[in-house]
PyMOL commands that place a pseudoatom at each C-alpha (Angstrom):
pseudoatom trace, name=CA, resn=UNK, resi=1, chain=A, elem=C, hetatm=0, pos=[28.824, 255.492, 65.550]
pseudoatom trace, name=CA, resn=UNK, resi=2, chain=A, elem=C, hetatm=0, pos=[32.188, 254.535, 67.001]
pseudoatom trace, name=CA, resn=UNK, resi=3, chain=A, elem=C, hetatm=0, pos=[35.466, 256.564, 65.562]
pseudoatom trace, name=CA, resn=UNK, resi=4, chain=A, elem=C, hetatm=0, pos=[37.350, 254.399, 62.962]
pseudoatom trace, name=CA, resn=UNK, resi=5, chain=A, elem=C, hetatm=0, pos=[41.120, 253.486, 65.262]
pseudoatom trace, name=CA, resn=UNK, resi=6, chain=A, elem=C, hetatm=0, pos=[42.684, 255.660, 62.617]
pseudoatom trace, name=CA, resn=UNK, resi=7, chain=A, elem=C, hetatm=0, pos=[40.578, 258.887, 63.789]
pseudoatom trace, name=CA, resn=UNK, resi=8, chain=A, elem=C, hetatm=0, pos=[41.004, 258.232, 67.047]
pseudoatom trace, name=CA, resn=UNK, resi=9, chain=A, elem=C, hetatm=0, pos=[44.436, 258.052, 67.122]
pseudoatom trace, name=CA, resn=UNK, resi=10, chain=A, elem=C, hetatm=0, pos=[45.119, 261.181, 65.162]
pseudoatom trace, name=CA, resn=UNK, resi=11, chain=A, elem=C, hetatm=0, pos=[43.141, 262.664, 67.439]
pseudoatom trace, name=CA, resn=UNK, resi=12, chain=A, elem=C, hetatm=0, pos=[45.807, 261.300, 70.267]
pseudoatom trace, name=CA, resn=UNK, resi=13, chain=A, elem=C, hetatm=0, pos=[47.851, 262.006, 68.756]
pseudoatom trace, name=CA, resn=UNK, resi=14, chain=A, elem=C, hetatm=0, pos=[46.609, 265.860, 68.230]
pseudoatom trace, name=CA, resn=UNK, resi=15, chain=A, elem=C, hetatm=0, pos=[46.104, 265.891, 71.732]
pseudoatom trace, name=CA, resn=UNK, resi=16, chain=A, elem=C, hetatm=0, pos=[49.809, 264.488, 72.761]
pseudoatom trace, name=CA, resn=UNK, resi=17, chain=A, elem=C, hetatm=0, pos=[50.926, 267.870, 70.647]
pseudoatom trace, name=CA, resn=UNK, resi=18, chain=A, elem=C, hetatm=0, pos=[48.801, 269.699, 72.770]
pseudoatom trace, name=CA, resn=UNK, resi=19, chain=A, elem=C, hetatm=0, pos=[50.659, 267.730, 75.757]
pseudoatom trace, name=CA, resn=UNK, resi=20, chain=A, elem=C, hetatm=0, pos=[47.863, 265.958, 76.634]
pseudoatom trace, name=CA, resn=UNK, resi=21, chain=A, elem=C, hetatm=0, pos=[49.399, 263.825, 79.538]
pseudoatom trace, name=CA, resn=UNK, resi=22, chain=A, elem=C, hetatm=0, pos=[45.847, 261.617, 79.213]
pseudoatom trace, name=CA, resn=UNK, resi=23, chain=A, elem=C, hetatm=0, pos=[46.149, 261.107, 75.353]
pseudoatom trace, name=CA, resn=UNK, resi=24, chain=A, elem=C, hetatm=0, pos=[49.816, 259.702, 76.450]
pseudoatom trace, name=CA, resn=UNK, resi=25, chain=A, elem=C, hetatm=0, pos=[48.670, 257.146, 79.107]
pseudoatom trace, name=CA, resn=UNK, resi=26, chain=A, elem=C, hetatm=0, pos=[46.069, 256.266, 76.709]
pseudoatom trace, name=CA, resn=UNK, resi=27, chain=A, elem=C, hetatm=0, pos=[48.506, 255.433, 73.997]
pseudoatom trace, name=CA, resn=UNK, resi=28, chain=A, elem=C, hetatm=0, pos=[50.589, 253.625, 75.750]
pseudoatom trace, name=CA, resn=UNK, resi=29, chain=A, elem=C, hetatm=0, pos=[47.867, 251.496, 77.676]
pseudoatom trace, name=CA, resn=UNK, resi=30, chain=A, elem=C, hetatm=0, pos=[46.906, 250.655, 74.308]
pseudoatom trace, name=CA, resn=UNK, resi=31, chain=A, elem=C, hetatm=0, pos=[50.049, 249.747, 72.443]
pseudoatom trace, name=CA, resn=UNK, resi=32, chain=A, elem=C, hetatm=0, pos=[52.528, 248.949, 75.123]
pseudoatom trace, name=CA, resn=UNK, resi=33, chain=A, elem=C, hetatm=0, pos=[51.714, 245.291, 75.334]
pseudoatom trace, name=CA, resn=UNK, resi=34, chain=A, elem=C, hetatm=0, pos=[51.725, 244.739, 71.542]
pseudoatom trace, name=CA, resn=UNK, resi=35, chain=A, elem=C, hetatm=0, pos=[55.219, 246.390, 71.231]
pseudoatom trace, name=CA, resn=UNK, resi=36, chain=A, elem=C, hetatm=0, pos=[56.254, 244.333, 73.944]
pseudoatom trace, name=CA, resn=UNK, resi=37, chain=A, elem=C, hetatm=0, pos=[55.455, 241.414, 72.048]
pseudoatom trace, name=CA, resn=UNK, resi=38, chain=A, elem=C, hetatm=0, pos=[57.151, 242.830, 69.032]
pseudoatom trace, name=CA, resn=UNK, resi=39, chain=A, elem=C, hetatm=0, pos=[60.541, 243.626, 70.872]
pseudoatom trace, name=CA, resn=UNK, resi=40, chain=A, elem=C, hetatm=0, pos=[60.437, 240.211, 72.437]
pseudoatom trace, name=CA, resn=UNK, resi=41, chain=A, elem=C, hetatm=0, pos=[60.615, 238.505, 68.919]
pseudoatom trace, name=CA, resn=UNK, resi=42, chain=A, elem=C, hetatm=0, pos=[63.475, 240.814, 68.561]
pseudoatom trace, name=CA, resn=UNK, resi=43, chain=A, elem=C, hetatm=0, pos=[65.706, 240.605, 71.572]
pseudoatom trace, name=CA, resn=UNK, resi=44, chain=A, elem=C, hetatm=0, pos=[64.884, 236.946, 72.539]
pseudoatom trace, name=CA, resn=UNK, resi=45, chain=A, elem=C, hetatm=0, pos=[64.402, 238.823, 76.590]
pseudoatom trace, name=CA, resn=UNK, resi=46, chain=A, elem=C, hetatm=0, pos=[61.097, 240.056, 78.058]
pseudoatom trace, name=CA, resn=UNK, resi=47, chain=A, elem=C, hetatm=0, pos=[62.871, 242.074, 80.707]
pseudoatom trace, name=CA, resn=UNK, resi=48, chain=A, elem=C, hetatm=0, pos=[65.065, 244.285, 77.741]
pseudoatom trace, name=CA, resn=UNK, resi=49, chain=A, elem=C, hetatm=0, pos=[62.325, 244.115, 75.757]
pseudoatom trace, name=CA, resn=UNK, resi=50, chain=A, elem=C, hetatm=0, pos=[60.026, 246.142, 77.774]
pseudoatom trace, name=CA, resn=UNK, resi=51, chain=A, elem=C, hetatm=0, pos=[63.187, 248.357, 78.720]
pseudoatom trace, name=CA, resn=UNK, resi=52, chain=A, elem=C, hetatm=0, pos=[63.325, 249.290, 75.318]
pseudoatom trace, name=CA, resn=UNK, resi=53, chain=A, elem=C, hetatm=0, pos=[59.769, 249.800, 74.754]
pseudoatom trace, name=CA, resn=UNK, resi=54, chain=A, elem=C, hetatm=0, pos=[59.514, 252.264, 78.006]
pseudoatom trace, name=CA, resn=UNK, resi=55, chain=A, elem=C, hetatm=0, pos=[62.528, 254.031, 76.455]
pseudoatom trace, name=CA, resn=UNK, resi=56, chain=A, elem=C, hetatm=0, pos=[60.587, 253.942, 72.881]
pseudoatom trace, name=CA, resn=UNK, resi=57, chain=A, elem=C, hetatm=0, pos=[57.416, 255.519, 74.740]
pseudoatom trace, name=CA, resn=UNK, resi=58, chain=A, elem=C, hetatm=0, pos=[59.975, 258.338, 76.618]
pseudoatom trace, name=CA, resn=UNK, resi=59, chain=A, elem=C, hetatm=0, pos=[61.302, 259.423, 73.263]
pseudoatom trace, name=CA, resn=UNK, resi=60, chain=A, elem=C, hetatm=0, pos=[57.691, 259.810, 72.324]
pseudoatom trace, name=CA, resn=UNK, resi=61, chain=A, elem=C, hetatm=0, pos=[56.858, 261.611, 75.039]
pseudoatom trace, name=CA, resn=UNK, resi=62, chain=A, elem=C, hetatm=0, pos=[59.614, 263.686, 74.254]
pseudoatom trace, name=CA, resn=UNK, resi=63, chain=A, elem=C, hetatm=0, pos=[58.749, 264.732, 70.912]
pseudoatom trace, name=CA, resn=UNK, resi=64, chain=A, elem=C, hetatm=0, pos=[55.479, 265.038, 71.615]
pseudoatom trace, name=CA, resn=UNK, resi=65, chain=A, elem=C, hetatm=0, pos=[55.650, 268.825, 70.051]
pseudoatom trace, name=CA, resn=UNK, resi=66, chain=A, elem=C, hetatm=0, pos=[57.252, 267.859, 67.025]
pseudoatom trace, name=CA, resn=UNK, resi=67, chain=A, elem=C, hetatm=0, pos=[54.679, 264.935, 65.943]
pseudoatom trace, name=CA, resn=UNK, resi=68, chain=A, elem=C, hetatm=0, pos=[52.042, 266.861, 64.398]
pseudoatom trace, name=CA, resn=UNK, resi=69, chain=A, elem=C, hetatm=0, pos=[50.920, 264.146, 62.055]
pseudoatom trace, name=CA, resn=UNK, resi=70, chain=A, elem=C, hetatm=0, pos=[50.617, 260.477, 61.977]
pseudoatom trace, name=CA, resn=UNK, resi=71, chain=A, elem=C, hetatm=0, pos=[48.909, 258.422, 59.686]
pseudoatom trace, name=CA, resn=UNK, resi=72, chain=A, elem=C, hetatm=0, pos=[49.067, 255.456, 61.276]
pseudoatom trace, name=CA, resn=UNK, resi=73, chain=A, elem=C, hetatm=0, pos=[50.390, 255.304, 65.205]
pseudoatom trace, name=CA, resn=UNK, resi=74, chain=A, elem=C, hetatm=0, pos=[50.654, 251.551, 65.709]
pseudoatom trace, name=CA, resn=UNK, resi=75, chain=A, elem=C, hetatm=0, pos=[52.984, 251.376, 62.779]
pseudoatom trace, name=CA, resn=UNK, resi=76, chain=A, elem=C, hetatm=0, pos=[54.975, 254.826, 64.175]
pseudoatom trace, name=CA, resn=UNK, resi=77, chain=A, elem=C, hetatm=0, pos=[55.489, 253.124, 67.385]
pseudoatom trace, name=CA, resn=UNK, resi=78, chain=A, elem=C, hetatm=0, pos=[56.140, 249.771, 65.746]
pseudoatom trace, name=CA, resn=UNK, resi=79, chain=A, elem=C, hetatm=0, pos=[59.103, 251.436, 63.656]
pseudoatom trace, name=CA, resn=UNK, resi=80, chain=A, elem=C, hetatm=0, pos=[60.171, 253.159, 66.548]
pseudoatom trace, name=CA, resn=UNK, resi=81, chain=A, elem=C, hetatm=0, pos=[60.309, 250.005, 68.948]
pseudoatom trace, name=CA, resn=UNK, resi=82, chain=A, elem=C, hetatm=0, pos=[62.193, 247.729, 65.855]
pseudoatom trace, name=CA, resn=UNK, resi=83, chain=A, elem=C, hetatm=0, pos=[64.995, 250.684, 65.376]
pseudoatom trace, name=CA, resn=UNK, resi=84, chain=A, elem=C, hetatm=0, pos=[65.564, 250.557, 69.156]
pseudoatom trace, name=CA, resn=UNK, resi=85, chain=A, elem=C, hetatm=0, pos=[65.775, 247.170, 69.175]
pseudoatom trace, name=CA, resn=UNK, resi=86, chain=A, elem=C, hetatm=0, pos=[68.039, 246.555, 66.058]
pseudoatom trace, name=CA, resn=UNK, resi=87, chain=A, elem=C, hetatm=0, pos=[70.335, 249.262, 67.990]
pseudoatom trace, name=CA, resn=UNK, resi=88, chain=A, elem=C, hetatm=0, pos=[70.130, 247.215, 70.855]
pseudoatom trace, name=CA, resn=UNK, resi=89, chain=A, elem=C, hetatm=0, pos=[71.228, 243.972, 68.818]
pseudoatom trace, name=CA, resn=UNK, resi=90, chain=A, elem=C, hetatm=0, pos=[74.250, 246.001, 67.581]
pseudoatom trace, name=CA, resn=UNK, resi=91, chain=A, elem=C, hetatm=0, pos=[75.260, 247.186, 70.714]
pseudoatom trace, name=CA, resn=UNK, resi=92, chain=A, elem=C, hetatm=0, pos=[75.367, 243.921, 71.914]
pseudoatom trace, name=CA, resn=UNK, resi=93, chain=A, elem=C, hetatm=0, pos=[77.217, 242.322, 69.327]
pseudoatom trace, name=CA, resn=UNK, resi=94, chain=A, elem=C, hetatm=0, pos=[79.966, 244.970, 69.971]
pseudoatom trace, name=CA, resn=UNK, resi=95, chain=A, elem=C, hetatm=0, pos=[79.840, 244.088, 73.406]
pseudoatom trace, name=CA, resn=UNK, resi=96, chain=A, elem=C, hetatm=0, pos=[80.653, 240.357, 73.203]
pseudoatom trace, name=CA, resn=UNK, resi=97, chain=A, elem=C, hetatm=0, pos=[84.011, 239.297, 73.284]
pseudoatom trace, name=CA, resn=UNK, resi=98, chain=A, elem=C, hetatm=0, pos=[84.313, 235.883, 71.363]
pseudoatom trace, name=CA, resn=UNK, resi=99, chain=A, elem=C, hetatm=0, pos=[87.613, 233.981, 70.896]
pseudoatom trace, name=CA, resn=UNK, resi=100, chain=A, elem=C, hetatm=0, pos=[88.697, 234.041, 67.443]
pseudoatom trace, name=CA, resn=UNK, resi=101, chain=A, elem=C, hetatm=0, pos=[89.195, 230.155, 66.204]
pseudoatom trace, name=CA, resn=UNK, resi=102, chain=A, elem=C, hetatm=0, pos=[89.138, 228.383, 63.006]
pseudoatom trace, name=CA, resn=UNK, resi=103, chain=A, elem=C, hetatm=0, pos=[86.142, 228.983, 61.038]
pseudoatom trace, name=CA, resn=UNK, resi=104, chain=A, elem=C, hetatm=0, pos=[84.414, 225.845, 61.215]
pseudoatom trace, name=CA, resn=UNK, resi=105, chain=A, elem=C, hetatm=0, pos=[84.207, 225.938, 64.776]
pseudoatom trace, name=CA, resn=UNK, resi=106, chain=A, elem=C, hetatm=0, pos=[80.977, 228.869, 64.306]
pseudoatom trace, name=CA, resn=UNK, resi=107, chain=A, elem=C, hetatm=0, pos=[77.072, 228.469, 63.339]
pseudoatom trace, name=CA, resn=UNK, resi=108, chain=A, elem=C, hetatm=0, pos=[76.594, 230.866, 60.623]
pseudoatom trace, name=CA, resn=UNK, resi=109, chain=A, elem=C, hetatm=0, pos=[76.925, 234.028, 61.227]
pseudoatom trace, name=CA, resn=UNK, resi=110, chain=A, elem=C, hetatm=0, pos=[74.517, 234.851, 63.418]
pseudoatom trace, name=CA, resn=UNK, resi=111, chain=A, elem=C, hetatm=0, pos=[74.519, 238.592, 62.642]
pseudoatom trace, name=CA, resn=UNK, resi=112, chain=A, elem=C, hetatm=0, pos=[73.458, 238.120, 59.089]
pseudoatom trace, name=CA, resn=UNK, resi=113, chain=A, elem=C, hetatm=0, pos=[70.708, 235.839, 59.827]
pseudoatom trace, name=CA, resn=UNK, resi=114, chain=A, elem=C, hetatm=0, pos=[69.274, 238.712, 62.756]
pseudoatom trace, name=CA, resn=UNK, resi=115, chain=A, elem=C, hetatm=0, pos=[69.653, 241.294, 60.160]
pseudoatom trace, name=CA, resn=UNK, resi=116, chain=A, elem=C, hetatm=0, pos=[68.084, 239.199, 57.710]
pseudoatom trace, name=CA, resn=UNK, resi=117, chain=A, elem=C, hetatm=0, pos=[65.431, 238.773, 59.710]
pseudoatom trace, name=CA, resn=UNK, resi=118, chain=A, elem=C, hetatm=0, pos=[64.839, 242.089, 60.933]
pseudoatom trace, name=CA, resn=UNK, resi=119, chain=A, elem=C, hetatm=0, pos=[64.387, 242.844, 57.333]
pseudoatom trace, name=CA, resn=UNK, resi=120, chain=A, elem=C, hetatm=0, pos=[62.030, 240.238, 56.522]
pseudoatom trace, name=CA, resn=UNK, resi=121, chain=A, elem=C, hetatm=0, pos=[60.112, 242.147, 59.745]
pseudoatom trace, name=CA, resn=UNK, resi=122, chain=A, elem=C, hetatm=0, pos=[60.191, 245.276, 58.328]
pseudoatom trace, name=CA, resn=UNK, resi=123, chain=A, elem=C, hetatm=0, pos=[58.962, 244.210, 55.332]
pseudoatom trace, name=CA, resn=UNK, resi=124, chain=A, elem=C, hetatm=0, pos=[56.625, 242.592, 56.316]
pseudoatom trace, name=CA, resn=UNK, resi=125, chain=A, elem=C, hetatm=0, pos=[55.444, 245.879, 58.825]
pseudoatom trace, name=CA, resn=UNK, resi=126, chain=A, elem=C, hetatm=0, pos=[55.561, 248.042, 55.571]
pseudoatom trace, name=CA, resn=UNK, resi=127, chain=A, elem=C, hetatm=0, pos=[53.858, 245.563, 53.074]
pseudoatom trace, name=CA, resn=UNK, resi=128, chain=A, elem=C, hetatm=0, pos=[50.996, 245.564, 55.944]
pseudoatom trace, name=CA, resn=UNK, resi=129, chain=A, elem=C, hetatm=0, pos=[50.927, 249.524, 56.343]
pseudoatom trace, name=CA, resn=UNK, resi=130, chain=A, elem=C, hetatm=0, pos=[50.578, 249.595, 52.650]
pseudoatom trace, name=CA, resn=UNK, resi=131, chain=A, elem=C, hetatm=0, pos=[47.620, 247.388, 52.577]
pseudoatom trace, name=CA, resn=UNK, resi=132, chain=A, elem=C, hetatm=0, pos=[44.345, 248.735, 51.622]
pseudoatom trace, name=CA, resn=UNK, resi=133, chain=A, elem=C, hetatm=0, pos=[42.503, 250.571, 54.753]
pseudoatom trace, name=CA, resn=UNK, resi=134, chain=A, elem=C, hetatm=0, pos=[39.927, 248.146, 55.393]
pseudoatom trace, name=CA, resn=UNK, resi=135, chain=A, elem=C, hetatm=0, pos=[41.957, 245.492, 54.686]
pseudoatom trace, name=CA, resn=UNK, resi=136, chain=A, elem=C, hetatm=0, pos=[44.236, 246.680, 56.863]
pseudoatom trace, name=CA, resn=UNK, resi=137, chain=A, elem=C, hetatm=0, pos=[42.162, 247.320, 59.540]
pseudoatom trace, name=CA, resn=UNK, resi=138, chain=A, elem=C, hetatm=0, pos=[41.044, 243.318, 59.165]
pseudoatom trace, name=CA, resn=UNK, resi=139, chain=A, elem=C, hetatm=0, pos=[44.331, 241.859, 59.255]
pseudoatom trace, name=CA, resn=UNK, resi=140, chain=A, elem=C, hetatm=0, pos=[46.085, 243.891, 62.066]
pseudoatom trace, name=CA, resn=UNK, resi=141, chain=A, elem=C, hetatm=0, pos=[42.234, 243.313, 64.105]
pseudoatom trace, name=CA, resn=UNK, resi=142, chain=A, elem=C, hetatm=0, pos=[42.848, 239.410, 63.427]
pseudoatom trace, name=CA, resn=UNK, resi=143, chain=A, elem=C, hetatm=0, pos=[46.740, 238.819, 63.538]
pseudoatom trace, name=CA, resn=UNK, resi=144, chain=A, elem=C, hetatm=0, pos=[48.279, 241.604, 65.978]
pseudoatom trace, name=CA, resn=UNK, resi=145, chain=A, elem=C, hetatm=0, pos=[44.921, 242.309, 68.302]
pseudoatom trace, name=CA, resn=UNK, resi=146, chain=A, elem=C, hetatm=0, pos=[43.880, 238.699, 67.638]
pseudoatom trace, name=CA, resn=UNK, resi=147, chain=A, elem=C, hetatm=0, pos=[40.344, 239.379, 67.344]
pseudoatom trace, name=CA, resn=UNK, resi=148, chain=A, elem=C, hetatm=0, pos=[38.193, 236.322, 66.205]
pseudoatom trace, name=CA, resn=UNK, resi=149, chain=A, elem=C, hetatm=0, pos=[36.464, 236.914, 62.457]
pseudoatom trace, name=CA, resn=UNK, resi=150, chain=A, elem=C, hetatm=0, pos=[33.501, 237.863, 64.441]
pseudoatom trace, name=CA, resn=UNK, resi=151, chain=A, elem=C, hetatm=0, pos=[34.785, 239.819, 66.809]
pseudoatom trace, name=CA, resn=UNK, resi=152, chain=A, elem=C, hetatm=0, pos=[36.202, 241.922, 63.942]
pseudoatom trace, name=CA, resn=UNK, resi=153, chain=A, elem=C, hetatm=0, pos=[33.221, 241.835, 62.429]
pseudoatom trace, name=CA, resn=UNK, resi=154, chain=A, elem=C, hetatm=0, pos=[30.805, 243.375, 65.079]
pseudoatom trace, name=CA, resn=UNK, resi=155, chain=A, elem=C, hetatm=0, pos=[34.037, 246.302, 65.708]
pseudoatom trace, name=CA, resn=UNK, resi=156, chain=A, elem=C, hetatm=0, pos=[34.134, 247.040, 61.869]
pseudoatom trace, name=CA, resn=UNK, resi=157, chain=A, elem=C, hetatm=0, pos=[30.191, 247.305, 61.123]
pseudoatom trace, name=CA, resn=UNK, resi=158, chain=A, elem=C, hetatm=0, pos=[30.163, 244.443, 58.452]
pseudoatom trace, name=CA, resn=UNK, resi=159, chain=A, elem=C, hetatm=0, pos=[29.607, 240.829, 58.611]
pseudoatom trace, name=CA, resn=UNK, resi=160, chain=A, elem=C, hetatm=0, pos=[31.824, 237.342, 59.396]
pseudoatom trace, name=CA, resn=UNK, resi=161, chain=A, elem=C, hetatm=0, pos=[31.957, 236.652, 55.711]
pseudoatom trace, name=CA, resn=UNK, resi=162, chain=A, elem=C, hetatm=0, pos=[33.051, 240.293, 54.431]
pseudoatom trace, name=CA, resn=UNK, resi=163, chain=A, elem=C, hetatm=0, pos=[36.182, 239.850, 57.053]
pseudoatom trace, name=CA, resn=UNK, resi=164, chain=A, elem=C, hetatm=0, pos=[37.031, 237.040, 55.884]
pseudoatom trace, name=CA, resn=UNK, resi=165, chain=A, elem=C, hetatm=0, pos=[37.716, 238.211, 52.594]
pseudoatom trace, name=CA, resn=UNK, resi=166, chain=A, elem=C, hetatm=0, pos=[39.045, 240.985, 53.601]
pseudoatom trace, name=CA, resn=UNK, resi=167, chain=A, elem=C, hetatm=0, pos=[41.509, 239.308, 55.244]
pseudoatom trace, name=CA, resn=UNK, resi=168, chain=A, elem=C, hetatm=0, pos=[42.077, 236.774, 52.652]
pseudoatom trace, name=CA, resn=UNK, resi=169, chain=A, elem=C, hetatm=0, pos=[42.387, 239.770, 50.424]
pseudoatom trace, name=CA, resn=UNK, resi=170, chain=A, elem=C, hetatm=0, pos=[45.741, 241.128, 52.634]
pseudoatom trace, name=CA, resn=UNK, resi=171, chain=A, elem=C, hetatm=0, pos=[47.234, 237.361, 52.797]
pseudoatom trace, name=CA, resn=UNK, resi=172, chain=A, elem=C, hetatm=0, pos=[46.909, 237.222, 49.261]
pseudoatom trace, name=CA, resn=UNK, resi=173, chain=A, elem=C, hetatm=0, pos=[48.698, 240.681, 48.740]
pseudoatom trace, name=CA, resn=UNK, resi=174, chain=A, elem=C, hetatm=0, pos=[51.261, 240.154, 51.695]
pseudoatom trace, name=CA, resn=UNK, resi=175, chain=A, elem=C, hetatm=0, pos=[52.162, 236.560, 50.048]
pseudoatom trace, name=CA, resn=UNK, resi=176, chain=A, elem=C, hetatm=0, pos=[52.589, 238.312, 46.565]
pseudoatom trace, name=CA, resn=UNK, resi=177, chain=A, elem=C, hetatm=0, pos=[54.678, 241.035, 48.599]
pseudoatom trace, name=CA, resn=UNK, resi=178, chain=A, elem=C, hetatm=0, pos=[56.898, 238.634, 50.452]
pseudoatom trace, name=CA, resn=UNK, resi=179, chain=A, elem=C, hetatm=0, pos=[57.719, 235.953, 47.766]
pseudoatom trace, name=CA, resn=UNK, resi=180, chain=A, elem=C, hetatm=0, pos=[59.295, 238.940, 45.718]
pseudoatom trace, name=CA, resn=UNK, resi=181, chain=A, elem=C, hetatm=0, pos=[61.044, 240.156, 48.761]
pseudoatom trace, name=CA, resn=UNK, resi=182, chain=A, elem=C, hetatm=0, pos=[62.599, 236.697, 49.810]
pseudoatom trace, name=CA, resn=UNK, resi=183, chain=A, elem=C, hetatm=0, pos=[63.541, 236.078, 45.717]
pseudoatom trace, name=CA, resn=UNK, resi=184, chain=A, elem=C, hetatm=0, pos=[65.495, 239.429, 46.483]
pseudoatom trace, name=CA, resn=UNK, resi=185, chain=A, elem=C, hetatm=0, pos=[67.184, 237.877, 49.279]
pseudoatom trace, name=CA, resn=UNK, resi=186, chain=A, elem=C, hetatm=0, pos=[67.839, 234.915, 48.359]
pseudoatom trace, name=CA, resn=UNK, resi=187, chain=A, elem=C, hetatm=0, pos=[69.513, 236.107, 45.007]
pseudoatom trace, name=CA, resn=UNK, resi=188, chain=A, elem=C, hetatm=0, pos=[71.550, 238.631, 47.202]
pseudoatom trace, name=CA, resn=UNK, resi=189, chain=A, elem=C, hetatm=0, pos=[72.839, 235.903, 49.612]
pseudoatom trace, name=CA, resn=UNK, resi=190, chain=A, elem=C, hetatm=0, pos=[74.320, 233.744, 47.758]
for i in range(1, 190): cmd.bond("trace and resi %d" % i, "trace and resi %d" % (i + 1))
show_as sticks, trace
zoom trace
């Protein structure tokens, strides 16, 4: 029987307390290239992006001692990676120098729409984490690892036609999730 990812990531992540240097390498073998991905549609740059998820993974490291308990790692590490790269975005923004001219002359601000976005992201990264398990499990298998239906099928134990309701299940609850969210902001923005 193989050990649900949950399980065996608390158990990394019991081991990284331990300062397990393998449970470290295994982590980040595992989730590096998905944060990467996720920083990218932050920063807009593949070289800062995996910068800032090396310097996520060496804060990590880090506190290895202190993390004791994590329900779910992907989502630690996800959290992790977005605050870096929101801190990035800010530092940045300080950083450029632009002319001050007549109004007009800009797009939109720019910063609102990134922040606006960023919290449409991490929405959306709660709304999922707040999913039920197996539904869960089904969307983040199909969406983030981008598993087919049956390939999440044979790695969950059940068949092509339970996955795809479980997965219609969390699009159904995301959707119902979001569309409040996005009422919120709208109302808020204007």
């Amino acid at each position: 029987m193989k050990i649900e990812n949950e399980e065996s990531d608390q158990f990394l992540v019991a081991q990284l307390h331990l300062g397990k240097e393998e449970a470290f390498d295994f982590i980040f073998r595992k989730y590096y290239k998905g944060l990467t991905i996720q920083a990218i549609r932050f920063v807009h740059d593949q070289d800062t992006a995996q910068s800032l998820v090396q310097d996520c993974f060496v804060s990590f490291w880090k506190k290895r001692f202190e993390i004791s308990n994590i329900d779910h790692l992907y989502s630690y590490l996800f959290f992790m990676v977005r605050n870096r790269c929101i801190d990035h975005l800010r530092k940045q923004k300080l950083h450029r120098q632009v002319p001050i001219t007549n109004q007009t002359d800009f797009p939109e601000n720019e910063t609102e729409q990134q922040v606006g976005a960023n919290d449409l992201s991490s929405h959306l990264w709660q709304s999922i984490s707040n999913l039920p398990e197996r539904c869960r499990m089904a969307f983040e298998y199909s969406r983030i690892d981008e598993l087919t239906y049956h390939q999440v099928a044979l790695k969950m134990g059940v068949s092509d036609k339970a996955v795809e309701a479980l997965i219609s299940r969390a699009l159904k609850l995301l959707r119902a999730d979001l569309v409040d969210f996005l009422c919120l902001m709208i109302l808020f923005s204007i």
